[in-house]
Legacy VTK file of the C-alpha trace (Angstrom):
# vtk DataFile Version 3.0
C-alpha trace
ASCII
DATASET POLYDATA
POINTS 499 float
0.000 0.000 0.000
1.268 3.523 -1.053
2.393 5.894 2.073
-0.286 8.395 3.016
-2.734 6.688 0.995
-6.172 8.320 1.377
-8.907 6.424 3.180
-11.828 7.954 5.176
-11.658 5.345 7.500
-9.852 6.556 11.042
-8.038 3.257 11.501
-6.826 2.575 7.928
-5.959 6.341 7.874
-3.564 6.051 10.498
-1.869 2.394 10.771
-1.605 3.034 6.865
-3.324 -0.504 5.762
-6.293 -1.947 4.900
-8.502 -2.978 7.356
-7.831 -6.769 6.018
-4.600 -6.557 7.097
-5.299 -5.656 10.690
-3.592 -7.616 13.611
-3.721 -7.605 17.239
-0.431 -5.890 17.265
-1.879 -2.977 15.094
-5.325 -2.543 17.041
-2.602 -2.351 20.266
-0.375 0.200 18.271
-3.361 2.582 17.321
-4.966 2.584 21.370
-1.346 3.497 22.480
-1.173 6.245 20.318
-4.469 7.615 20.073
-5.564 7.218 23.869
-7.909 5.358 23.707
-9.910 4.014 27.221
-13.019 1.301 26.400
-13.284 -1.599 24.023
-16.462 -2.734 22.977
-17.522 -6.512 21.430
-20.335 -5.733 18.743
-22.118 -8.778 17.749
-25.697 -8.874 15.893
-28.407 -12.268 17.275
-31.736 -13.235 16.775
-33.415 -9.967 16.537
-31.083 -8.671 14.168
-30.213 -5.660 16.209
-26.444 -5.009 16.912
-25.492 -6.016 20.497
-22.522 -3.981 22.984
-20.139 -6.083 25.314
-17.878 -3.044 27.050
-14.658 -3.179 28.592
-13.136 -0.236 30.309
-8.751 -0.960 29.792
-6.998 -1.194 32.611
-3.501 -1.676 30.745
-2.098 -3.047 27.388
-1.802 -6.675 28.957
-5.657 -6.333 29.776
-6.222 -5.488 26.038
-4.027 -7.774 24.496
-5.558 -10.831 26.678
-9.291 -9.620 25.722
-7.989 -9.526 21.945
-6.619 -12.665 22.072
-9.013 -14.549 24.032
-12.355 -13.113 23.234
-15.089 -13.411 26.275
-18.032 -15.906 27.046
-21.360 -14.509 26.692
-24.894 -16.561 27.478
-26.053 -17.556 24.583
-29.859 -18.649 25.992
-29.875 -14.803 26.048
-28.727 -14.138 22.480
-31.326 -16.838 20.508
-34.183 -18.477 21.702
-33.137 -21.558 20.615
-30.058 -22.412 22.810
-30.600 -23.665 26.148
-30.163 -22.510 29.308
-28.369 -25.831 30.512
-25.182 -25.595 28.187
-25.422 -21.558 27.192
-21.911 -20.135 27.251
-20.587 -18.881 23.857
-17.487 -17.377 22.897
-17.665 -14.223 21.205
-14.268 -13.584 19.143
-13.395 -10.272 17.695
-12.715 -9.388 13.671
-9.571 -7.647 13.818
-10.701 -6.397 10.400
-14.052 -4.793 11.032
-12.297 -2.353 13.889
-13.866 0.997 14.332
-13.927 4.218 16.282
-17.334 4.491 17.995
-18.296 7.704 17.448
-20.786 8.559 19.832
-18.443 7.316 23.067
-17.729 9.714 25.350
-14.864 7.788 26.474
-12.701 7.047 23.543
-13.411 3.784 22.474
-12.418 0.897 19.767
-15.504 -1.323 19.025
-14.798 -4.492 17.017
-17.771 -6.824 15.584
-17.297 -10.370 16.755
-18.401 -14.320 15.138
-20.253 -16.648 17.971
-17.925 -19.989 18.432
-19.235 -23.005 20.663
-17.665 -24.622 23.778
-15.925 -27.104 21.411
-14.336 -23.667 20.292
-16.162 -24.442 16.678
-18.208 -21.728 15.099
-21.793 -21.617 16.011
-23.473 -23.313 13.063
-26.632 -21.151 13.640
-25.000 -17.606 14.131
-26.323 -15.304 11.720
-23.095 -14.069 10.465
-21.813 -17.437 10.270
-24.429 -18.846 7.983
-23.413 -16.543 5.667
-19.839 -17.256 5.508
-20.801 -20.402 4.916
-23.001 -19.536 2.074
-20.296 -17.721 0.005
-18.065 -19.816 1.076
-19.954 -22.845 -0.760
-20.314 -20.436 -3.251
-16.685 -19.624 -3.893
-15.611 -23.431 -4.301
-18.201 -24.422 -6.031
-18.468 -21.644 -8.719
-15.239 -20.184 -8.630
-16.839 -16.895 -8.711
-17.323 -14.227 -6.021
-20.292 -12.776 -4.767
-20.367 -8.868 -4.250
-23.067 -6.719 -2.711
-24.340 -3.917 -1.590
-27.466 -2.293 -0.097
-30.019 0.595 -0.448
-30.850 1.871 3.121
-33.687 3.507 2.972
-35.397 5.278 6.162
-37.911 7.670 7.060
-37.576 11.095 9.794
-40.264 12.124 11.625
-39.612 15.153 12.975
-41.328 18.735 14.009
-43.606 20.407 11.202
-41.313 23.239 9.490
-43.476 25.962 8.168
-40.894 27.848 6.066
-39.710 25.344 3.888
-42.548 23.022 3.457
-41.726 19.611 1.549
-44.127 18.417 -1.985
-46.273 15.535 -0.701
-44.447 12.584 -2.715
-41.747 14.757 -4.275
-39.069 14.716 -2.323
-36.744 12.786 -4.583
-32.973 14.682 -4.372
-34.356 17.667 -2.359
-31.957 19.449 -0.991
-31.538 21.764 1.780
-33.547 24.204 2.997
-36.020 22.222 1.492
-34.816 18.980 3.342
-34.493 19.538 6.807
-32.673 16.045 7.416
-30.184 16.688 4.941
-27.296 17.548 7.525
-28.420 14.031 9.555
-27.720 11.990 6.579
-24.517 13.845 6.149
-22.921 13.404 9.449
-24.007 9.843 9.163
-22.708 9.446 5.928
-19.498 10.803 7.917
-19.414 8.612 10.862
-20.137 4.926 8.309
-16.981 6.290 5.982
-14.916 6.712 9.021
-15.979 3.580 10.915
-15.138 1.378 7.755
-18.163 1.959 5.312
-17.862 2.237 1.570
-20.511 4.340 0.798
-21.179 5.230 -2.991
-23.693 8.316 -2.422
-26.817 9.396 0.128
-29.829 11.510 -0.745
-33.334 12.180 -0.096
-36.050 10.076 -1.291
-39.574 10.551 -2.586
-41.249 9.988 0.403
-42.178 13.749 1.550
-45.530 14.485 3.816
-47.026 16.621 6.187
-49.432 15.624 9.307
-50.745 18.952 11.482
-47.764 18.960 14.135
-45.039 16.766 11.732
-43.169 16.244 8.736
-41.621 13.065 7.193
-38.997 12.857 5.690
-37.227 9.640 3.460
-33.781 9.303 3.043
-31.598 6.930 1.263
-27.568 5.892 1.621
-26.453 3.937 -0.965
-22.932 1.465 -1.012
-20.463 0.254 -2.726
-20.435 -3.745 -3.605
-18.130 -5.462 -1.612
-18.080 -9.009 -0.769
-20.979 -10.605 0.931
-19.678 -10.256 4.392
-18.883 -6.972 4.372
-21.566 -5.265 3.028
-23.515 -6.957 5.726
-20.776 -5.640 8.521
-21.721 -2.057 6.994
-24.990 -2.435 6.722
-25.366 -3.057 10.698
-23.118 -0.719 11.765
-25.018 1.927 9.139
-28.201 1.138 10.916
-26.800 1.641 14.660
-25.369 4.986 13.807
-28.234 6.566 11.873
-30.683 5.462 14.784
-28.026 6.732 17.083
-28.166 9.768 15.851
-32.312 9.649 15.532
-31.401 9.779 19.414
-29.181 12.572 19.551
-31.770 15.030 17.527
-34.609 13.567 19.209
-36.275 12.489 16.122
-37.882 9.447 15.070
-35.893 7.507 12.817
-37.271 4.133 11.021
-36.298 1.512 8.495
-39.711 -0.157 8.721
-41.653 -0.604 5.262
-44.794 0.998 5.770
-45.502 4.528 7.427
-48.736 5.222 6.176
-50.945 4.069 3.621
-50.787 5.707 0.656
-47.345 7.004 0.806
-43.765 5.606 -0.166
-42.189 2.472 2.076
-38.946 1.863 2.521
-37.284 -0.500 0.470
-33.754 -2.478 1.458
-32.606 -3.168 -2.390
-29.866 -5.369 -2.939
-27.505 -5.058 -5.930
-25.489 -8.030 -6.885
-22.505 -8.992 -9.205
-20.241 -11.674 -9.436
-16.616 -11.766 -10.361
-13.631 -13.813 -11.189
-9.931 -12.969 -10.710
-10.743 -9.594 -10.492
-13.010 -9.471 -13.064
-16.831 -8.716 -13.262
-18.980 -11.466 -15.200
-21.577 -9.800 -15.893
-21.439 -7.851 -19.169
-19.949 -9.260 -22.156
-20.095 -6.635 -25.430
-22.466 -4.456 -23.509
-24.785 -7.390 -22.614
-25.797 -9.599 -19.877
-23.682 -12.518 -19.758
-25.492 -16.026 -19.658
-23.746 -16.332 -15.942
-25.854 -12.797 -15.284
-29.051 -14.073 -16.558
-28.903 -17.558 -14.999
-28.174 -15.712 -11.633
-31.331 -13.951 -12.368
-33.072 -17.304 -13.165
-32.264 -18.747 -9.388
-33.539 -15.195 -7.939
-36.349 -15.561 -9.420
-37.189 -19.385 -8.597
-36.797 -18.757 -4.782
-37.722 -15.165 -4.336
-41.355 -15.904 -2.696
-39.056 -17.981 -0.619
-36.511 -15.088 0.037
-39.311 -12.999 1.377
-39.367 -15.181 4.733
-35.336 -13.643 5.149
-35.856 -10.065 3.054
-39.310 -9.434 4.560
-40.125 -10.730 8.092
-43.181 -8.250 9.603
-46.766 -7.845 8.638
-46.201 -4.234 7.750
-43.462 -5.543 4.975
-46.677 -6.809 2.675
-48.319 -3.534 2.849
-45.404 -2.102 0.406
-45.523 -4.941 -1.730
-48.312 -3.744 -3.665
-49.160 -1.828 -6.771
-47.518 1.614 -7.990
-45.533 2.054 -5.143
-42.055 1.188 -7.016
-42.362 -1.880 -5.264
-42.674 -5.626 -6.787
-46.032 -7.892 -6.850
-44.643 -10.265 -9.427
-41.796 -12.589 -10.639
-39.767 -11.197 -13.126
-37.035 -9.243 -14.428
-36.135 -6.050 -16.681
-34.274 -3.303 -17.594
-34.011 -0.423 -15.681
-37.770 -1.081 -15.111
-38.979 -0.408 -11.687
-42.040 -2.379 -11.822
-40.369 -5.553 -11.795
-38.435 -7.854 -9.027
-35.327 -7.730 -10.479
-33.806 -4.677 -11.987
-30.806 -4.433 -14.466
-30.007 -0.626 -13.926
-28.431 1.540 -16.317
-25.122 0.928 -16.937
-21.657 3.211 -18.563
-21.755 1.577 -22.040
-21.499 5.227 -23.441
-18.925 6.477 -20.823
-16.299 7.065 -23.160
-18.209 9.688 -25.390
-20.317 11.136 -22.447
-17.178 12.397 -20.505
-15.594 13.926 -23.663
-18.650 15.734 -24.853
-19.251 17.442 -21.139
-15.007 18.092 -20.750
-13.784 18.674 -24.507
-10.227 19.348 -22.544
-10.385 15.996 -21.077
-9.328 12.773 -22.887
-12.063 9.917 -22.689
-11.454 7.336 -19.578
-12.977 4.441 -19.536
-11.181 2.482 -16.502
-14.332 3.094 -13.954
-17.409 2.391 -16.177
-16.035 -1.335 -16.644
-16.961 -3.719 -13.732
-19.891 -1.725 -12.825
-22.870 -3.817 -13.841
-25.375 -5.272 -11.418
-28.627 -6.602 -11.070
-30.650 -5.642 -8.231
-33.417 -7.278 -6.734
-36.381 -4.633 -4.890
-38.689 -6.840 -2.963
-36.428 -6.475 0.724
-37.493 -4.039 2.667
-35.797 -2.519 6.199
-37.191 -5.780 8.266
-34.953 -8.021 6.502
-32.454 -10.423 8.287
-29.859 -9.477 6.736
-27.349 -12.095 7.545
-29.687 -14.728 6.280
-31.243 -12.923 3.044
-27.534 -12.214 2.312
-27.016 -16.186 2.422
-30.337 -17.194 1.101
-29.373 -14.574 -2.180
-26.582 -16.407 -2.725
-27.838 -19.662 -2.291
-30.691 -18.351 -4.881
-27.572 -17.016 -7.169
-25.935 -20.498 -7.005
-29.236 -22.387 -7.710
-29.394 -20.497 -10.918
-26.039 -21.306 -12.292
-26.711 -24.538 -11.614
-30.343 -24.718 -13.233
-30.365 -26.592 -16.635
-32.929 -24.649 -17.818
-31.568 -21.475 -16.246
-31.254 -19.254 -19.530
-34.924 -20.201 -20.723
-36.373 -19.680 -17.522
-34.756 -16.090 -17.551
-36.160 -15.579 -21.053
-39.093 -16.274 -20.255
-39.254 -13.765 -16.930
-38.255 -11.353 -18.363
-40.507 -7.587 -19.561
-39.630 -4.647 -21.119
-42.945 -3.046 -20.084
-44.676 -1.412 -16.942
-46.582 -4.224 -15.909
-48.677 -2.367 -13.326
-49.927 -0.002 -16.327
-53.771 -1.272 -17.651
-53.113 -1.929 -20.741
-50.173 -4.448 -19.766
-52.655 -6.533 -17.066
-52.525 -9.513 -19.282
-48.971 -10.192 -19.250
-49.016 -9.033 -15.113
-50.833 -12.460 -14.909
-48.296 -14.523 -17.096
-46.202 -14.015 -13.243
-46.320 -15.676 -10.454
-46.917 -13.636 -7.329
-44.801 -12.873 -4.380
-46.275 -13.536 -0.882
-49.091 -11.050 0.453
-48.258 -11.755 4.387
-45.682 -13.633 6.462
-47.884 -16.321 6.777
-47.339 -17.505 2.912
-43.999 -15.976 2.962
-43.740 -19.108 5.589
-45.494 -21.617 3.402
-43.003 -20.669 0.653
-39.956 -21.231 2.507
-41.601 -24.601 3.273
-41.942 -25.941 0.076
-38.266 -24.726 -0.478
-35.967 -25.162 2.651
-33.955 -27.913 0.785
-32.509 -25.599 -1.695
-31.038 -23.276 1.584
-30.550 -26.630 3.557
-27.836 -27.871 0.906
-24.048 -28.869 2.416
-25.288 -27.526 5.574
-25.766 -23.755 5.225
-28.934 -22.950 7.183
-29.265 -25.407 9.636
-33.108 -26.986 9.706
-33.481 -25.564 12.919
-32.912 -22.310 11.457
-35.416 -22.577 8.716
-38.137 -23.859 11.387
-37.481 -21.072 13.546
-38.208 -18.799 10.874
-41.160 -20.497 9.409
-42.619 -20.281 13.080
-42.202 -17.107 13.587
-43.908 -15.923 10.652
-46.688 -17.853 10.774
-46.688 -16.782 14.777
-48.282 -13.499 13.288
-51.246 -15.146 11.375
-51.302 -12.076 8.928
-53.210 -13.700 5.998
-55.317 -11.389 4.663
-54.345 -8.489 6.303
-53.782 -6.150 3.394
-57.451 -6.520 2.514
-58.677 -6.199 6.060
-56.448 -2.871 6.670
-57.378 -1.460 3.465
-58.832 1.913 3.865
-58.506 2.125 7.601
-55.714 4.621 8.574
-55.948 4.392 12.049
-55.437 0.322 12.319
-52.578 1.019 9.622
-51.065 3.351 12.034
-51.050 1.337 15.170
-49.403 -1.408 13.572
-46.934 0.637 11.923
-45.537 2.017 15.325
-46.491 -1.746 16.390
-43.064 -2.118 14.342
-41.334 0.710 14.018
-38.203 -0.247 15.128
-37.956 -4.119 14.002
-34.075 -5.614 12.952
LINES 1 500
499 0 1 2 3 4 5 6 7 8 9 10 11 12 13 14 15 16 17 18 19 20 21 22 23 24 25 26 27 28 29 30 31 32 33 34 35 36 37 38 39 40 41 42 43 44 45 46 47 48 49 50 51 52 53 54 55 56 57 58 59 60 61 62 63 64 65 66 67 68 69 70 71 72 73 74 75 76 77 78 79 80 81 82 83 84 85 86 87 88 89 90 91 92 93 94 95 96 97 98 99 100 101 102 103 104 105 106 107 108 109 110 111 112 113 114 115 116 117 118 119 120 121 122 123 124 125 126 127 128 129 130 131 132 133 134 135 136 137 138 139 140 141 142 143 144 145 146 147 148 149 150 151 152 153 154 155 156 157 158 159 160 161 162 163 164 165 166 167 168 169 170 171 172 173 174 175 176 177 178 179 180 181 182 183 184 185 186 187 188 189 190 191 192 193 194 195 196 197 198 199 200 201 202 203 204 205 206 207 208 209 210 211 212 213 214 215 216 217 218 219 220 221 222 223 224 225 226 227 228 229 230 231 232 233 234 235 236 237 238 239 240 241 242 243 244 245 246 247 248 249 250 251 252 253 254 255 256 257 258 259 260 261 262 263 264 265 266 267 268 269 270 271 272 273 274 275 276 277 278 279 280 281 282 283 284 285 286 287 288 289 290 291 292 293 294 295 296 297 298 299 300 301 302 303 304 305 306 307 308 309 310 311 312 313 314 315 316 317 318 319 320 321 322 323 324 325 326 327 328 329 330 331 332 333 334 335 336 337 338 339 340 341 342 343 344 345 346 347 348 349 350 351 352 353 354 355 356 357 358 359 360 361 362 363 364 365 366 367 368 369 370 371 372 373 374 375 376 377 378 379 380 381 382 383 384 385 386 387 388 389 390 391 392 393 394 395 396 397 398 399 400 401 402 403 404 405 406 407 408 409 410 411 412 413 414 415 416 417 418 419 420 421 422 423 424 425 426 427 428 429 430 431 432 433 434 435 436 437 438 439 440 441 442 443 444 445 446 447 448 449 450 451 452 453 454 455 456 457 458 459 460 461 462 463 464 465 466 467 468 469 470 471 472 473 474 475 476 477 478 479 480 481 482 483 484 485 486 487 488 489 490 491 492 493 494 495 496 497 498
């Protein structure tokens, strides 16, 4: 790595390296010289939500033992499925995935950890180690790599402001004055870069309206793919510090799906792309490469499925419905926002654009190869995102592996708005996603094998889930809700703050 290389993250800034490189000698190097007086373990469970194990340091040798050792934690307490009668866990640090915190008033190095049994084996049913498994499977058996990143999407409620009064529905790239959250999402824009977060770009959303004493505001950071397990990391740690901040302003701040009726939800989209050696495999001559569409192909066989992971409370179905730039139906387009999975515009025309706009400047066209993805829209702020980060690339895998792959995609796939009228008769070529966690459960059902293969999800795991969703008995829902604001409301806040 180049000398003073530039890198927004505090840790990387200053030990010079990547954070893949870290070791317990450089976290010990950077608290010596930076002062720093707590450590805390960071570890997410069942309810998705990122957990805080704090140490105060009383010396070097006290935070090279904790480093090296890791600390027992009760695991009974952690997922409802371990016992109380043989509970400890270990809970082992990722030198890699060391941040700053920056809302500590005592300076203070938090460090996301992986669960490993009594046997001193990982814990088969942790979260983040059902995805490692997952790409890990997916790596040997493909030879390919699996990159991602997220959409976090969120809503502010905060105070009604009377001189700068947001458009119902129009608040798509508002800027300040007329976004009043604008300077949240940029100090937590801040904070993700410099705990470790590749962020690509933030902005406001459509989702602008007005009650008599509040406004709402939706907001929207955007990453960069990384591999699997990192965009995950980033994704949590995202999540902490914008609701950490919600607290410090003393506004409401939500990733749930549903608000209100009527208005935007929040969507969690996922864009995906594979590589090899380096190398994206997703275009070839401008096109979708047969490894691209058959991708697609397994996305769409097990996305009803995928809902159980990407879409896990009864408000999560009230998005997933008509002319809300959300998906009903299976299947796949171009830079079509009707459909479940989206191939978004790509830099085939780079080259020419950045001449024409800079005559002075010579044509580059290093960044506008490897950018391709496909991005699938039906996850919303309630997904698991450990597990719909495994189950997508179990999906991904299931596709290069279908026979029948590149028809299937064919066949899936619309160049039209299929919520428009005059396109209702090819809406009902398409299967239909779930309309409540209850079939979201049934779905999963009928296709836990393809998650259960080599071991990835433990069954355990898939019945926990399937009983949980069917625990809320939300068939029907949508219909019973419809037109009553008031039982829409209560259920909202009944899940405000879920994963």
């Amino acid at each position: 790595m180049e000398p003073n290389f530039y890198s927004a993250n505090i840790l990387e800034q200053h030990l010079q390296k990547p954070a893949a490189d870290f070791t317990r000698a450089d976290l010990i190097q950077f608290v010596r010289e930076t002062g720093i007086k707590a450590l805390n373990f960071r570890y997410v469970a069942e309810d998705g939500k990122l957990k805080a194990l704090n140490f105060m340091l009383n010396g070097i040798d006290h935070l090279d033992s904790v480093l090296a050792t890791g600390e027992r934690v009760d695991g009974s307490s952690l997922f409802s499925y371990i016992g109380t009668g043989s509970s400890d866990l270990y809970v082992i640090p990722r030198y890699k995935t060391a941040f700053v915190n920056p809302f500590s008033k005592t300076p203070a190095l938090d460090i996301l950890c992986s669960f490993y049994t009594s046997e001193g084996k990982p814990l088969e049913s942790a979260p983040e180690y059902i995805l490692k498994k997952a790409h890990s499977r997916f790596k040997q058996q493909t030879g390919l790599v699996f990159k991602a990143m997220g959409e976090l999407e969120y809503y502010i409620q905060g105070e009604k402001e009377e001189l700068y009064p947001g458009e119902d529905q129009k608040g798509y790239h508002t800027s300040s004055p007329f976004s009043n959250f604008e300077f949240l999402r940029l100090e937590a824009m801040k904070m993700i870069s410099q705990c470790g977060g590749k962020i690509k770009y933030g902005h406001s959303e459509v989702g602008n309206f007005s009650t008599d004493a509040e406004n709402f505001e939706q907001h929207e950071i955007e990453f960069l793919p990384v591999e699997a397990e990192d965009a995950v990391d980033q994704l949590v740690v995202a999540k902490w510090i914008l609701r950490s901040l919600g607290n410090r302003y003393s506004v409401n701040l939500s990733f749930a799906p549903k608000i209100t009726a009527g208005k935007a939800g929040s969507g969690l989209h996922v864009h995906m792309m594979l590589e090899k050696d380096g190398q994206s495999m997703m275009l070839e001559n401008n096109k979708l490469t047969p490894t691209a569409k058959k991708m697609i192909a397994g996305l769409m066989d097990l996305a009803p499925a995928l809902t159980a992971f990407g879409n896990t409370i009864p408000t999560s179905y009230l998005r997933l419905v008509p002319h809300q730039e959300a998906p009903t139906n299976v299947c796949w387009g171009d830079r079509n926002r009707s459909v479940l999975v989206r191939v978004p515009l790509g830099w085939t025309n780079a080259d020419y654009m950045i001449s024409d706009a800079n005559p002075l400047d010579s044509a580059d066209d290093r960044y506008s190869k490897g950018k391709q993805t496909v991005e699938i829209r039906s996850p919303d702020g309630s997904a698991d995102l450990y597990h719909l980060f495994a189950g997508l690339i179990m999906a991904a895998q299931h596709g290069l592996e279908l026979k029948d792959g590149l028809e299937r995609a064919k066949q899936l796939y619309v160049d039209v708005n299929i919520f428009q009228e005059k396109n209702k008769s090819k809406l009902r070529e398409f299967a239909q996603l779930p309309n409540s966690c209850m079939e979201s459960a049934e779905y999963l059902e009928n296709r836990r094998e393809e998650f259960q293969k080599d071991g990835v999800f433990p069954a355990g795991t898939i019945d926990n889930f399937i009983k949980t969703l069917k625990a809320y008995k939300d068939k029907g829902l949508s219909e019973k809700l419809y037109g009553n604001t008031e039982d829409v409301r209560k259920l909202v806040y009944k899940y405000l703050h879920h994963m």
